[in-house]
VOGU-3710 file (C-alpha; in Angstrom, 3 decimals, decimal comma):
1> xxxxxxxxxx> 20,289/9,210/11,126  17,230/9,959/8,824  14,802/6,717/8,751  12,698/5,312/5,214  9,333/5,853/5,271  7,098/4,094/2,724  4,412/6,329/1,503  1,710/4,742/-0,403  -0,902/6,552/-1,642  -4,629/5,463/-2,646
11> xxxxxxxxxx> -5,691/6,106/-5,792  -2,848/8,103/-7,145  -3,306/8,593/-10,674  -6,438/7,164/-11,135  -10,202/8,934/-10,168  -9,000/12,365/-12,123  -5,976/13,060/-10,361  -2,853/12,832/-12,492  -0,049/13,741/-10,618  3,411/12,354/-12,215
21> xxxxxxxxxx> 6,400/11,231/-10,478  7,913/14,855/-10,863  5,093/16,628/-8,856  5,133/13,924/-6,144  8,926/14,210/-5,771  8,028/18,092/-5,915  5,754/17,670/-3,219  8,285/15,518/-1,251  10,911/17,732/-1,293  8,348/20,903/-0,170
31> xxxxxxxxxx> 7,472/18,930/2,364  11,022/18,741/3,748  11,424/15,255/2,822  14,519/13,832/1,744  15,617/11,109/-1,074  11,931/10,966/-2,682  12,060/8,040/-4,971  9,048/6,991/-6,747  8,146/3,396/-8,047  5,603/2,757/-10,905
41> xxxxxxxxxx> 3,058/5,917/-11,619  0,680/4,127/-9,387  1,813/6,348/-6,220  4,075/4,674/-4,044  7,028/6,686/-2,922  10,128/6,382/-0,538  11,517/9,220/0,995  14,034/9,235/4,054  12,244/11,308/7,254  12,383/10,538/10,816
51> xxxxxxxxxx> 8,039/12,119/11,150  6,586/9,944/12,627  3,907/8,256/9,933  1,076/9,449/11,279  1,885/13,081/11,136  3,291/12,620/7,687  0,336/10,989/6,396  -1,895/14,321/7,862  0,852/17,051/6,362  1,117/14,750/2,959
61> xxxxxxxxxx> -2,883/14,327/2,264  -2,670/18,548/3,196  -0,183/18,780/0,188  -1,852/16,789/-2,024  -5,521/18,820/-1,441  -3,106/21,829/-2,518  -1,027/20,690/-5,066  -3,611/18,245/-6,999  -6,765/19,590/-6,299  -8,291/16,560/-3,994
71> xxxxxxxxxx> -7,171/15,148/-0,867  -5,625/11,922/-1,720  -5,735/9,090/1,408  -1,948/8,257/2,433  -0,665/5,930/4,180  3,040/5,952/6,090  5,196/3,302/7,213  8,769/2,979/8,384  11,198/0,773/6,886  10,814/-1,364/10,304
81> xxxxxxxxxx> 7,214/-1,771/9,599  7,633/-2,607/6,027  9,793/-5,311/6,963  7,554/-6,744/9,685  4,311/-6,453/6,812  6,578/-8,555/4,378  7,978/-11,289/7,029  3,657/-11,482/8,215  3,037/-12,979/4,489  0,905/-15,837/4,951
91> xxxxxxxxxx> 1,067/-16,753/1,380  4,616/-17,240/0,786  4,515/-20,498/-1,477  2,340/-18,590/-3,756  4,232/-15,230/-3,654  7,122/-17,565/-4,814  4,901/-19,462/-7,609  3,046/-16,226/-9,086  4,283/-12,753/-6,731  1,440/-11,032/-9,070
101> xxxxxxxxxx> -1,492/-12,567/-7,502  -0,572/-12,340/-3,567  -1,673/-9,089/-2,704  -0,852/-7,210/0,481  -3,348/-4,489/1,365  -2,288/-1,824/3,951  -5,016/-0,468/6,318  -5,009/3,095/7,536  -7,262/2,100/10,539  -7,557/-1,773/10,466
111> xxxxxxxxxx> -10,346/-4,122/9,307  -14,198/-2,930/9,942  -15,512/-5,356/11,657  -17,172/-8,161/9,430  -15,349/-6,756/6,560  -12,982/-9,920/6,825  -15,902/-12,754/7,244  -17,922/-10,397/4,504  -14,920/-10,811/2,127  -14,531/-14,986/3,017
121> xxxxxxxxxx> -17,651/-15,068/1,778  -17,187/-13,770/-1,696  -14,034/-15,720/-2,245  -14,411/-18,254/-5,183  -12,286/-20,502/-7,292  -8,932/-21,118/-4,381  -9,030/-17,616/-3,458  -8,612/-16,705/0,214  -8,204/-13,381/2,164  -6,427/-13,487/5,861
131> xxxxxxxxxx> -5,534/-10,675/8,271  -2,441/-9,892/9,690  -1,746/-7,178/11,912  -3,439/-3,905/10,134  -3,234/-6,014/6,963  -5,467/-8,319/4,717  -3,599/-10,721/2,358  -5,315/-11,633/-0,336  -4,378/-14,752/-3,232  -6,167/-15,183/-6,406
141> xxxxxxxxxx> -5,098/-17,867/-7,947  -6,782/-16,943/-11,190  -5,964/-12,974/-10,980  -7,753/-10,404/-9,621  -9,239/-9,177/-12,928  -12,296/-11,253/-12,410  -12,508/-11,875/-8,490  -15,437/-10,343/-6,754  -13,732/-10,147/-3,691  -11,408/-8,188/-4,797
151> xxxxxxxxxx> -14,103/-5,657/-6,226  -15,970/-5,586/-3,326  -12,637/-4,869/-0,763  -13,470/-1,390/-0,849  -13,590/1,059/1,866  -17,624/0,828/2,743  -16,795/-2,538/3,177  -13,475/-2,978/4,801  -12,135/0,429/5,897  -9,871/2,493/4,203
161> xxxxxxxxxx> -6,933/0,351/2,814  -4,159/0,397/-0,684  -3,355/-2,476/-2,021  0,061/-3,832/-3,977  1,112/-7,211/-4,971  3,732/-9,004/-3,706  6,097/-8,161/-6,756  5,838/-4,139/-5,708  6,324/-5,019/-2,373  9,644/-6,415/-2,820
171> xxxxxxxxxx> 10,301/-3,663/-5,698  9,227/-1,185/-2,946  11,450/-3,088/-0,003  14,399/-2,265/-2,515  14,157/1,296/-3,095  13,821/1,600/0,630  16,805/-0,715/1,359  15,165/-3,536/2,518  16,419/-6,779/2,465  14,005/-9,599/1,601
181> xx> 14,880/-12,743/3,914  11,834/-14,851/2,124
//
């Protein structure tokens, strides 16, 4: 039995690289991957594989170098994982009140340290940030358009992490076939 992996992709489509759903299901299925599905242009993609996510993450950044012209930071998880992320949702009254402004950021390595207590500090106006796991979870009650936390979570700061809200998380759970119990 072939497992889901959850391939999410930082800054797909944005930075220069414009790589549509076609090439990355292209890429997929060069890559010996099978089922790619893509969700929104904004690179996520499911595709059933039992590679472990680490060595698909190495082979898939490889591919994109080739195929798109820059190396494009990946991260992998299984369908297990993804499930385990969504069920570590500290914010679930507000993912139910306004799923648009929870946002669950994935982290290739983990937090840096201080990047959490450097991000507390920025938050303004309700917002908070927690960590879970390899995770931060982040709620802006006003949007993220204006929060300067959010425009200071970048990699210098916190490590190398994507980010989706809690609406393309579930949409994401679904294409993979995951249920959501919350």
């Amino acid at each position: 039995m072939t497992g889901v992996r959850i391939v999410l992709f930082r800054g797909m489509n944005t930075g220069g690289v414009r790589a549509s759903v076609a090439a990355q299901k292209a890429m997929a299925l060069d890559l010996g991957l099978d089922n790619p599905r893509t969700l929104l242009a904004s690179g996520n993609l499911v595709v059933n594989s039992d590679r472990a996510p680490a060595e698909l993450e190495d082979r898939i950044e490889a591919a994109t170098e080739c195929r798109f012209g820059r190396r494009i930071e990946t991260l992998v998880r299984t369908g297990e994982q993804w499930s385990a992320l969504m069920a570590a949702n500290p914010f679930v009254e507000q993912s139910r009140i306004d799923p648009s402004r929870v946002v669950m950021m994935v982290m290739k390595a983990g937090v840096k340290p201080g990047g959490l207590e450097a991000l507390t500090t920025l938050a303004a106006d309700g917002e908070k940030v927690l960590e879970t796991a390899d995770t931060l979870w982040f709620w802006h009650p006003d949007g993220i358009g204006r929060s300067r936390m959010a425009a200071k979570a970048q990699p210098r700061l916190i490590g190398t992490g994507t980010g989706r809200n809690w609406s393309t998380v579930v949409k994401i759970a679904a294409s993979a076939g995951i249920g959501e119990d919350r």
